[in-house]
N, C-alpha and C positions, 0 to 999 in steps of 0.2 A: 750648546754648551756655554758660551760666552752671555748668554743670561740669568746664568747661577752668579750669587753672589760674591765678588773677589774679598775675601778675607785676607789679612793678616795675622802674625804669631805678633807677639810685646817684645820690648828689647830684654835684653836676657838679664837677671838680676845674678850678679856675680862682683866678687872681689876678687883682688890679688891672691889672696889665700885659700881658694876655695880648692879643695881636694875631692869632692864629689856633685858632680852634674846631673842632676835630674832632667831627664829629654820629655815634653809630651808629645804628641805627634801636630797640633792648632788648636788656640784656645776652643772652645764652644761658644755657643749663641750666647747662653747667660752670662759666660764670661768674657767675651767681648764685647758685652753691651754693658758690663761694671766698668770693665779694662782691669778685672785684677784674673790670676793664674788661678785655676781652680775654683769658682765661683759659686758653681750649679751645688745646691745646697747637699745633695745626695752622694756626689763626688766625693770621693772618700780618701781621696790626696793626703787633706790636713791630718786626719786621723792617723792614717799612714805613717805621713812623716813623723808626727807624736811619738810615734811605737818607736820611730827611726829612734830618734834622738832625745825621749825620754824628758818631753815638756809638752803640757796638753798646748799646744797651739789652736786648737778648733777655737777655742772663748775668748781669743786675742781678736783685738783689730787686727784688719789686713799688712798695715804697714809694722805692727810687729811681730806679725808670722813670721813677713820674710827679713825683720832685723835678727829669727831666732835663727833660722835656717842658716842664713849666711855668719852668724857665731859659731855654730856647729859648723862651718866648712862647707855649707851644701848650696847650691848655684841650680837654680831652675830655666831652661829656654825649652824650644821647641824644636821638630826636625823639620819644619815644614816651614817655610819662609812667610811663602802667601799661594793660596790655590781658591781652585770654585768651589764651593759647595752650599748647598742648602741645609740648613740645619744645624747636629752638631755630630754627626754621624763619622767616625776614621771613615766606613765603606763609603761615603758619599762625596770622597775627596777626589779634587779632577783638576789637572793643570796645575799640577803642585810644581811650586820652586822648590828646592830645600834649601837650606837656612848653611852659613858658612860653618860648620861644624869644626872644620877643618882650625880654620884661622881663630873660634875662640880656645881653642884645646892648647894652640902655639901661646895664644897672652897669659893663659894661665897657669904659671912654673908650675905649681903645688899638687895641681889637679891627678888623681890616679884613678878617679874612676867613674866611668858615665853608669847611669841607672836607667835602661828605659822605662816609660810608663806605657806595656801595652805593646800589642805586636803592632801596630805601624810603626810607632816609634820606633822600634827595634829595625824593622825591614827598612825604614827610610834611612834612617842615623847609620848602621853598619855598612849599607850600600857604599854611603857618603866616605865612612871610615874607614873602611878597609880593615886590616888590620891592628884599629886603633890604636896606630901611634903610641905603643907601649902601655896602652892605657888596657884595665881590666872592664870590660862590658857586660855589662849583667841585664839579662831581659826580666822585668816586672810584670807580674800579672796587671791589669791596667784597672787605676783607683777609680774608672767610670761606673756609673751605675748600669750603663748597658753591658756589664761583663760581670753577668750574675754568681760569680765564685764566691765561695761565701768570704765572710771579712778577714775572720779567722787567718782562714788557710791563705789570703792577700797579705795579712800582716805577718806570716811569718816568713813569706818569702822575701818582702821587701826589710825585715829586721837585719839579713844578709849586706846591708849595707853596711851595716855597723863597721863591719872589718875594714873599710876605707875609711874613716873619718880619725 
């Protein structure tokens, strides 16, 4: 086990004001080897979050995706701190830390609501959470391209956000 690769997740991109947290469960290969969130060209995040908050972000540079996200309120981390894995596979995650979920939730007053991307995210982050601290949790179908649902029926589950922002 300990010669699978140790990964980490990116520090969390969030402000004082941020009212909704998007959770992934660890970057992927593609996007740890850019270092930005959502990388892998297939990844259907950015798209997503467009829908979210009603500005094409996909034909932005990276660094003003997430100047748009965090104007909209919205703070991206991960559940997973650092663990093994080979690849970019959720199933091929092993000796996972999870990520202090707890403690960003307390720095930020505003925040009402985590989004996860994706059932790890969900199972690792609600474990962590409990009963999230007053906070409304919403599970996302997950913007991977190995979670073959079609885009559609992804985007209108994650439009759901709306109501928090």
């Amino acid at each position: 086990m300990t010669e699978l690769p140790l990964q980490h997740c990116f520090p969390p991109v969030v402000r004082p004001d941020t009212r909704l947290l998007l959770l992934g469960s660890l970057p992927g290969a593609v996007s740890l080897a850019q270092g930005r969130y959502y990388a892998h060209p297939r990844n259907q995040f950015w798209r997503l979050a467009s829908a979210v908050i009603e500005v094409d972000l996909a034909e932005r540079p990276y660094e003003e995706r997430l100047e748009a996200l965090l104007d909209a309120g919205i703070g991206l981390w991960d559940t997973v701190a650092a663990a093994r894995r080979q690849g970019s596979l959720d199933a091929d995650i092993r000796l996972h830390a999870a990520s202090d979920l707890h403690r960003l939730a307390v720095d930020l007053p505003e925040l009402r609501a985590i989004g996860f991307n994706g059932g790890t995210a969900a199972r690792i982050g609600r474990d962590q959470l409990g009963s999230g601290h007053g906070l409304h949790l919403v599970d996302l179908p997950s913007s991977s391209p190995a979670y073959t649902l079609p885009f559609e029926t992804k985007r209108d589950a994650w439009q759901r956000l709306r109501d928090y922002l």
